[in-house]
C-alpha positions in Angstrom: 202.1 71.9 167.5 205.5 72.3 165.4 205.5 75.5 163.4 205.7 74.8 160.0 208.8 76.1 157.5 209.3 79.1 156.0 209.4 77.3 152.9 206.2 75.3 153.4 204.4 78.3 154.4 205.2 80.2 151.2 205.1 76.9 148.8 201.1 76.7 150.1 200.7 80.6 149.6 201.6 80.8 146.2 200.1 76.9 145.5 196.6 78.8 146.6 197.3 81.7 144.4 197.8 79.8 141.1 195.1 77.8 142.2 192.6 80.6 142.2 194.6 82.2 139.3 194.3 79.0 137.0 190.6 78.8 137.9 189.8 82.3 136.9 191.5 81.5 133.9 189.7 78.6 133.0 186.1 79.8 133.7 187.3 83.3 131.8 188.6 80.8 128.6 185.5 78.7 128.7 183.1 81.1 128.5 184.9 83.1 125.8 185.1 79.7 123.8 181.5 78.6 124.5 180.3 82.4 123.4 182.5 81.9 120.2 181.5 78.6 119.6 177.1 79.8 119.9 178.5 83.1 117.5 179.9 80.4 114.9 176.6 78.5 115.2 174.5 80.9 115.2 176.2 82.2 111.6 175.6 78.5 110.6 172.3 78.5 111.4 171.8 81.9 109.6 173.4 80.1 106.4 170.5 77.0 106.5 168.1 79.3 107.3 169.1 81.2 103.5 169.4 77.6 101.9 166.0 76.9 103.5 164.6 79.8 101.8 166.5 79.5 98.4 165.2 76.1 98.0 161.7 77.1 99.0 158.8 78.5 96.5 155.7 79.9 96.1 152.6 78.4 93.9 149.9 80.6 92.1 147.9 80.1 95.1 150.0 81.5 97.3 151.1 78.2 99.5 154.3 77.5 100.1 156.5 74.5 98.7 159.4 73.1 99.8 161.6 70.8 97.7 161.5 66.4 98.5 164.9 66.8 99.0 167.1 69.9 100.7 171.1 71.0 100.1 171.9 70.1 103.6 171.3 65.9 104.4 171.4 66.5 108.1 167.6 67.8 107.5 166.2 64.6 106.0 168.1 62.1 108.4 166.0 61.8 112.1 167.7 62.4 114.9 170.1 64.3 113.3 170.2 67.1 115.6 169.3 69.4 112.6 165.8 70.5 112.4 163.7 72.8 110.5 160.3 74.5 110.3 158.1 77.2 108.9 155.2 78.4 110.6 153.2 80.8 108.5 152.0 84.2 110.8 148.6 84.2 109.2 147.7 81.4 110.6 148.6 81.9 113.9 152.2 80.8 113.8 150.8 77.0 112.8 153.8 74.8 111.5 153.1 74.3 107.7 156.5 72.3 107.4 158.7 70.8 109.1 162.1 69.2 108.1 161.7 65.0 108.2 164.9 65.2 111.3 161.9 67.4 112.9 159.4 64.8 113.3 157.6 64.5 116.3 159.1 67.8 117.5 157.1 71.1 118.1 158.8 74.5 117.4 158.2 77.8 119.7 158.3 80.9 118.0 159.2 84.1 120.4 157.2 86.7 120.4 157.5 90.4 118.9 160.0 89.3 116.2 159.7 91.3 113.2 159.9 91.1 109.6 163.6 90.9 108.5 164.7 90.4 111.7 166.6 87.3 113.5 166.2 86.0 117.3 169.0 83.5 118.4 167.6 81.6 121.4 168.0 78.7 123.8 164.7 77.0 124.6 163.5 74.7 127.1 164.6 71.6 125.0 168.1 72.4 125.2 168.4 73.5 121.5 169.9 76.2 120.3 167.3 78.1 117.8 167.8 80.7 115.1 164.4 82.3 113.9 163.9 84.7 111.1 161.0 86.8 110.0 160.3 86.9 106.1 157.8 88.6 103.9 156.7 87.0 100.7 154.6 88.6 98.1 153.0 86.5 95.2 152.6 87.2 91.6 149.5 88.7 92.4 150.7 91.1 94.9 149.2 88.8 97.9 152.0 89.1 101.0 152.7 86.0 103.0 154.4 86.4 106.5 156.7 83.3 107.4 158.8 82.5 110.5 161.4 80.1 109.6 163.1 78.5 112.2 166.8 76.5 112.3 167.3 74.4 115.4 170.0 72.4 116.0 170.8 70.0 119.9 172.9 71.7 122.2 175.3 68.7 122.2 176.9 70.2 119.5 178.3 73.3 121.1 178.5 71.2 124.8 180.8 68.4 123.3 183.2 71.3 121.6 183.4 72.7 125.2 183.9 69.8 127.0 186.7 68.9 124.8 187.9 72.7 125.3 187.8 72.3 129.0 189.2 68.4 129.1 192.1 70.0 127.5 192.9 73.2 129.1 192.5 71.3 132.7 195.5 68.7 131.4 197.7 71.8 130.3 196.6 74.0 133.3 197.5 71.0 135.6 201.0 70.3 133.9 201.4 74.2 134.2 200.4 74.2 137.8 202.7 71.8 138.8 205.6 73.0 136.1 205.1 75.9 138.0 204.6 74.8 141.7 207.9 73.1 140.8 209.8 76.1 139.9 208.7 78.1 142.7 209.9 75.5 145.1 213.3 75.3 143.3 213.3 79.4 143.6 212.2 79.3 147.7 215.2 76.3 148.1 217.6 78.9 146.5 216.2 81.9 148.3 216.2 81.2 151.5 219.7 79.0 151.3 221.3 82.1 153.5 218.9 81.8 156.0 219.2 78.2 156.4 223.4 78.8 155.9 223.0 81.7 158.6 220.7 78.7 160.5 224.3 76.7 160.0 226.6 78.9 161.2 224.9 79.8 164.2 224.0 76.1 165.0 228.0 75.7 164.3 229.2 78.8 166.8 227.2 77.0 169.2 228.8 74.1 169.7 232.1 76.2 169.6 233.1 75.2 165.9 233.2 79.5 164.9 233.1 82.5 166.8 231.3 84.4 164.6 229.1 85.1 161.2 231.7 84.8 158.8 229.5 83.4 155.5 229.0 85.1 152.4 225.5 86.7 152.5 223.4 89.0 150.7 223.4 92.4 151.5 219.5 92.4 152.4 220.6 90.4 155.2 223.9 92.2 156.4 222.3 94.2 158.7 221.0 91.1 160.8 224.3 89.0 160.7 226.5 92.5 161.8 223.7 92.9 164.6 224.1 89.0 165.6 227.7 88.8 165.6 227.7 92.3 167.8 225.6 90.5 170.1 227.8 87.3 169.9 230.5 89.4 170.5 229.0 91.7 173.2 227.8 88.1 174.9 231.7 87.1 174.4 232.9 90.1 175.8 230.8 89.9 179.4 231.3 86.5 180.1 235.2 86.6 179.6 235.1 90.3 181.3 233.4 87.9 184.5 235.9 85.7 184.5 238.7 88.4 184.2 237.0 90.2 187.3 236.7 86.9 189.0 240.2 85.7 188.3 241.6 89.6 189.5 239.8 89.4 192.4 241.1 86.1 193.8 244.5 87.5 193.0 243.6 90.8 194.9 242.0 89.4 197.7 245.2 87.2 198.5 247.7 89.5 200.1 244.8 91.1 202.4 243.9 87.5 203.7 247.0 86.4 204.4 247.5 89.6 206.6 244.7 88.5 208.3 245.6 85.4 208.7 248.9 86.3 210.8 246.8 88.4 212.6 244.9 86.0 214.1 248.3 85.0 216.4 249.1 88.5 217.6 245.7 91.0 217.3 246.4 94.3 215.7 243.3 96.2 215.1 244.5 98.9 212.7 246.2 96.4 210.6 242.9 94.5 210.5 240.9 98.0 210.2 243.6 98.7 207.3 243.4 95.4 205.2 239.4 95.3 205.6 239.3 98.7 204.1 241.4 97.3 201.3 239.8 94.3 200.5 236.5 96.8 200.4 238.4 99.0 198.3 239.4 95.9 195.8 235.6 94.4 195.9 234.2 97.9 195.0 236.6 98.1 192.0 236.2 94.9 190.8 232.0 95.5 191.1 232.7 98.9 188.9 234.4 97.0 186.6 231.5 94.4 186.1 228.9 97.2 185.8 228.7 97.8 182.4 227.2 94.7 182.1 224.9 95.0 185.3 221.4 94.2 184.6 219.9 92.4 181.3 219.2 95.4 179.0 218.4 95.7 175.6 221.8 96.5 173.5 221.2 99.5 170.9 223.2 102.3 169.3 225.3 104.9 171.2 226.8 108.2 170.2 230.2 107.7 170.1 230.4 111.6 169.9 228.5 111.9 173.3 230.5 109.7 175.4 233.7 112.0 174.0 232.2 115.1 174.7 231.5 113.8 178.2 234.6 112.4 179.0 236.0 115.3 177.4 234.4 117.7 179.9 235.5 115.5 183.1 238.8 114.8 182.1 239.5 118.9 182.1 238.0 118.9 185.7 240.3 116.3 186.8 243.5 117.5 184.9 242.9 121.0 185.4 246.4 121.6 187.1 247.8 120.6 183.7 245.8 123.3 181.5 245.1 120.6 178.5 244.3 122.0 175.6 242.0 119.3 173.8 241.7 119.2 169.9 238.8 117.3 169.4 237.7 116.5 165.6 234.9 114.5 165.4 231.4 114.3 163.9 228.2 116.0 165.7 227.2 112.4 166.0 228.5 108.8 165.5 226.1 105.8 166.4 227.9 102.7 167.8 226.2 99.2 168.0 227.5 98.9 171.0 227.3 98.8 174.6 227.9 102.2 176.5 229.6 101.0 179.2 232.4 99.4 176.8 232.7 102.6 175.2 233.2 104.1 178.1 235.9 102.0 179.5 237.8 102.0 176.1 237.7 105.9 175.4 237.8 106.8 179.5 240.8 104.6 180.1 243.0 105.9 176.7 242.0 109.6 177.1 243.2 109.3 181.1 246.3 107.9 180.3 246.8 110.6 177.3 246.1 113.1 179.7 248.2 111.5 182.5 251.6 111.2 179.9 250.5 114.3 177.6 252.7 117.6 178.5 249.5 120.0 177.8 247.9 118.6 174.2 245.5 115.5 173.3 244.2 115.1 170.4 241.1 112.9 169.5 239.7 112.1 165.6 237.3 110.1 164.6 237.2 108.8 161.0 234.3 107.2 159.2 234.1 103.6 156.8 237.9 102.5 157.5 239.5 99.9 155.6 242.4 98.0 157.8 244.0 94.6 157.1 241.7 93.6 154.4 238.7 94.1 156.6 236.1 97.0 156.4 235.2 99.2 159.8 232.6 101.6 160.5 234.8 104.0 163.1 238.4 104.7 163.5 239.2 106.3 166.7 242.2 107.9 167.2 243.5 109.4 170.5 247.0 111.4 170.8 249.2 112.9 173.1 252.4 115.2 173.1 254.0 112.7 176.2 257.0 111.0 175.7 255.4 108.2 174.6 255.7 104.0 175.2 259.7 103.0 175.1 260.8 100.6 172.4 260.1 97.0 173.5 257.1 98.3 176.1 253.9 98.3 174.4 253.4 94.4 174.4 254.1 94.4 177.9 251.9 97.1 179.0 248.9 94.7 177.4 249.3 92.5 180.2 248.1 92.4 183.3 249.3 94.5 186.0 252.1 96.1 183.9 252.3 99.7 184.3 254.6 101.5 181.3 256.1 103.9 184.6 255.8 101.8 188.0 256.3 105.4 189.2 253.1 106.4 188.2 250.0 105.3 190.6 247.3 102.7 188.5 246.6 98.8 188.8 248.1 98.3 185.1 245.1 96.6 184.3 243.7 99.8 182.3 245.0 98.8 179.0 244.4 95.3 179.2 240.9 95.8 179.6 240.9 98.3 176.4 242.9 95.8 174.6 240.1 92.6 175.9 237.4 94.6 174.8 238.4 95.8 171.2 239.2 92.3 170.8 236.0 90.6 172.5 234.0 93.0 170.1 235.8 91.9 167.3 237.5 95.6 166.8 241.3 95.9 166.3 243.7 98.1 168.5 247.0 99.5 167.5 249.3 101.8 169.4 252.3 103.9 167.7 253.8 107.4 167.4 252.0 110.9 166.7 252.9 112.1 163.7 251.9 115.7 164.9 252.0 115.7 168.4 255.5 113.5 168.7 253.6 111.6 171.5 251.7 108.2 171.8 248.8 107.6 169.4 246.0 105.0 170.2 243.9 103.9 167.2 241.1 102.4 167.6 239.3 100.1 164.9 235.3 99.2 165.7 233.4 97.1 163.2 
């Protein structure tokens, strides 16, 4: 089954959220509105029950009287959905009136109300009823106990809530969607750099760039400087293959056609001799290739470390010479970048400073460099107090199989590797004059 976008997955997310939100807020809002709207009729009620009782009096006998005609015309109109009563307590609660909208209904007193007290219910006939306990005392001091009663349908209350709720489901809809709407603008906007990262490495691809090179947020820096290391470190072994490849079928051709004129008149130490070379050349070009070797993981090195190693064999190697190494660098410096590259761009420029140096080398290593408008993380700077490259030289020793001194024993492949490497890993290489050693000085720019 296709995966589904990041988009749509977060678009359903949040849809769910404001749809539970929105329903929370629209059972909270109509149960507030239906509890205001039984307080407001339960304080109407309260007022008919007091008109009830101001138009209601009391004969010498004792009996009460109630007036043909009341304040409020919902009570004489049936079917109104008004109705009132009095039951007297005496007589064991029995109705003695009852307003003409009451006719044909019975009224249910609760039980345990007091005198002067109120009891707001909803009975079984879906009415809402407001009941109030009264004392009366007659001219001659004879106390009469009433119960009078104020019910009016629940419709009343149930159509104000329905309207609330017809309502506040049209605006909560138009918010929902107002809002859904919104959200989806935001995700399109917030994950355009992914989708323009999506672009560019759909682009690099198909060969159209050779690296990350879009304007991205700085949340996502770290991930497009990891991918174009990687780009860059994948750049950098395949054209590193194709360099070992190409520089062994160049090797490989003077040893073969030995052996070829060999074949008319046998020599077997010349065929010993170019065997042994040809063994020599296929072990070199192998050592070369190692640093890729097997598929590992690519993570950070210590750019310290691999100085402080190279460092310590170089002085075992050149111990003839007495070096005297000034090393300034940092107790540690991590590298996103493979160790075996480090190694053959620090090992190859610190042997050939040692090889031209007259006793000092100097190595540096400075942090966040800016160099032709670009930004980089490490500047590594090697010098030595040799005579340094002649005038006109260093673009020639770049090349393949240029030595600066054909005197001096080497491939002249060393510094073109350097140079194919810093370049492959998008890094920058520059090569001048010490300013305090006099010498040559290699620095080194790594992104």
């Amino acid at each position: 089954m296709r995966a589904k976008s990041l988009s749509f997955r977060l678009l359903i997310a949040e849809g769910l959220v404001l749809l539970v939100f929105f329903a929370l807020v629209a059972v909270v809002l109509e149960q507030g509105f239906r509890d205001s709207a039984e307080k407001a009729l339960q304080e109407r009620l309260q007022i008919q029950i007091y008109s009830l009782l101001a138009a209601a009096e009391l004969d010498n006998t004792g009996d009460l009287l109630m007036p043909p005609s009341l304040p409020e015309p919902r009570f004489e109109t049936p079917g109104s959905g008004l109705y009132g009563f009095i039951q007297q307590v005496q007589t064991q609660k029995k109705t003695i009136w009852r307003s003409p909208s009451a006719i044909g209904l019975d009224v249910i007193s609760p039980a345990g109300l007091s005198a002067g007290n109120f009891a707001f219910l909803f009975d079984k006939q879906r009415r809402y009823a407001l009941h109030y306990d009264v004392v009366w005392q007659t001219v001659n001091g004879t106390q009469r106990e009433y119960i009078v009663t104020v019910e009016e349908d629940a419709r009343f209350v149930s159509d104000q809530v329905e309207q609330l709720q017809k309502t506040l489901r049209l605006w909560l809809l138009a918010i929902g969607i107002a809002l859904i709407s919104i959200q989806f603008a935001l995700l399109r906007w917030s994950l355009a750099p992914l989708r323009s990262i999506a672009k560019d490495l759909a682009a690099i691809e198909q060969g159209q760039k050779t690296h990350l090179d879009g304007q991205y947020p700085s949340e996502l820096q770290g991930l497009v400087g990891n991918l174009n290391a990687f780009i860059s470190i994948e750049r950098a072994h395949l054209e590193r293959y194709r360099n070992n490849l190409a520089d062994l079928a160049h090797s490989l051709k003077t040893p073969l056609a030995i052996l070829r004129g060999c074949l008319e008149s046998f020599n077997a130490a010349t065929v010993k001799e170019q065997i042994s070379r040809m063994d020599e050349i296929v072990e070199y070009q192998l050592h070369r290739a190692a640093a890729k070797g097997e598929q590992k993981a690519i993570k950070t090195v210590d750019l310290s470390v691999i100085i402080n190693k190279i460092t310590a064999s170089l002085n075992k190697v050149y111990i003839d010479k007495n070096i005297n190494f000034d090393i300034n660098i940092p107790d540690a410096c991590l590298i996103y970048c493979e160790e075996g590259d480090l190694y053959e761009i620090v090992g190859n420029l610190m042997d050939n400073a040692c090889k031209w140096c007259r006793q000092e080398v100097k190595v540096s290593i400075y942090l966040k460099q800016r160099k032709a408008r670009r930004d980089f993380s490490v500047l590594l700077e090697i010098e030595d107090d040799g005579p340094g490259i002649p005038v006109g030289k260093f673009n020639e020793i770049l090349k393949r199989g240029v030595r600066a001194d054909e005197n001096i024993n080497g491939h002249g492949i060393g510094m073109t590797v350097v140079y194919e490497l810093i370049g492959l890993l998008n890094g920058k290489l520059e090569g001048g004059k010490s300013d305090t050693l006099g010498g040559m000085r290699w620095s080194i720019y790594l992104p």
